[in-house]
Each structure stands twice: as structure tokens, then as C-alpha cells.
KOLVEX-879329 format. One record per atom (N, C-alpha, C): residue in three letters; y, z, x. Coordinates in steps of 0.2 Angstrom, whole numbers, plus 5000, padded with zeros to 4 digits. Layout:
KOLVEX-879329
ALAYZX ...
//
This chain:
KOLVEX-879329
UNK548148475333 UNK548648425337 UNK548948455343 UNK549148525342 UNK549548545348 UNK549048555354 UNK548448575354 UNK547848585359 UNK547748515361 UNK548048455360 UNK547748405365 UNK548048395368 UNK547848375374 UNK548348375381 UNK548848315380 UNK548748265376 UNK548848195379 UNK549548185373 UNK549448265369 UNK550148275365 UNK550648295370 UNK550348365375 UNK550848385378 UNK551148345384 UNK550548295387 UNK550948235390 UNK551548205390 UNK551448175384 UNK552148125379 UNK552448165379 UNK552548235376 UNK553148275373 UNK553548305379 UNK553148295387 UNK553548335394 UNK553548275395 UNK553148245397 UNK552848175402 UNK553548125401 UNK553548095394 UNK554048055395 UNK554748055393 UNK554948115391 UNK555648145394 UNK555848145400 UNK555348145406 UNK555648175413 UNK555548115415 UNK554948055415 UNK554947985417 UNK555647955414 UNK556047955409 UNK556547955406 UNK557047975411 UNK557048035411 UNK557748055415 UNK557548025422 UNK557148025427 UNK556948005433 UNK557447925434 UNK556847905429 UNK557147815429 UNK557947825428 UNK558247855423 UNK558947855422 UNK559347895429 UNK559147935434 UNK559547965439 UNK559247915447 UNK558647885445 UNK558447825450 UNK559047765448 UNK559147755441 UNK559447695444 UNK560147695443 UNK560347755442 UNK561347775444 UNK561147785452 UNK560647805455 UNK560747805463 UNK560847735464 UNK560347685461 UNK560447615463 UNK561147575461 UNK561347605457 UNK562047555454 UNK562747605461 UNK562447665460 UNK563047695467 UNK563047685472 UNK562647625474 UNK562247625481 UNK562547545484 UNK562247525489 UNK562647455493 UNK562347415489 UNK561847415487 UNK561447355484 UNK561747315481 UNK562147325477 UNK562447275474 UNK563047245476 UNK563247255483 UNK563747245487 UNK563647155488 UNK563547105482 UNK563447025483 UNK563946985484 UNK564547005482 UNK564946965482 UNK565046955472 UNK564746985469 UNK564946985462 UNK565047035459 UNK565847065460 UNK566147125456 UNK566347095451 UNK566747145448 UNK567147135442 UNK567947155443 UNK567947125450 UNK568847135452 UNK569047055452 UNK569547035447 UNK570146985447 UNK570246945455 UNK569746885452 UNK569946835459 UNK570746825459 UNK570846835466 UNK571646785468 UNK571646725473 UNK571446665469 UNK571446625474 UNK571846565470 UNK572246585466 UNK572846555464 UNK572846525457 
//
């Protein structure tokens, strides 16, 4: 089991696909992109 590549793939491969996608989409949530006009700050319009 340990000698087939397609084990050591999954056991590196999708930890780091994992962490990528997780620090890709804190850059997007950090980023302007979601600057639409829908925050989560208390309208004041009376």
C-alpha cells in the first residue's frame, strides 16, 4: 500500500490543495471584492 504513488498523492496532495483553497479564499474574503454594498454594519436610515 505505501509503494503506490496514488496513496502518497492523497496523503500530501490533498492537505496542501486544502490549505491553498483555505489561504486563496481568506485573500478573497480580505480583498475589495466583496465591497457591494452588503456588509454586516447597522443601517441608519431611521
Amino acid at each position: 500500500m505505501f509503494d503506490s504513488t496514488g496513496f502518497w498523492v492523497v496523503l500530501f496532495g490533498l492537505p496542501i490543495l486544502a490549505i491553498v483553497a483555505i489561504i486563496l479564499l481568506a485573500a478573497y474574503q480580505a480583498s475589495g471584492v466583496q465591497q457591494d454594498g452588503r456588509d454586516d454594519a447597522p443601517e441608519d436610515d431611521g
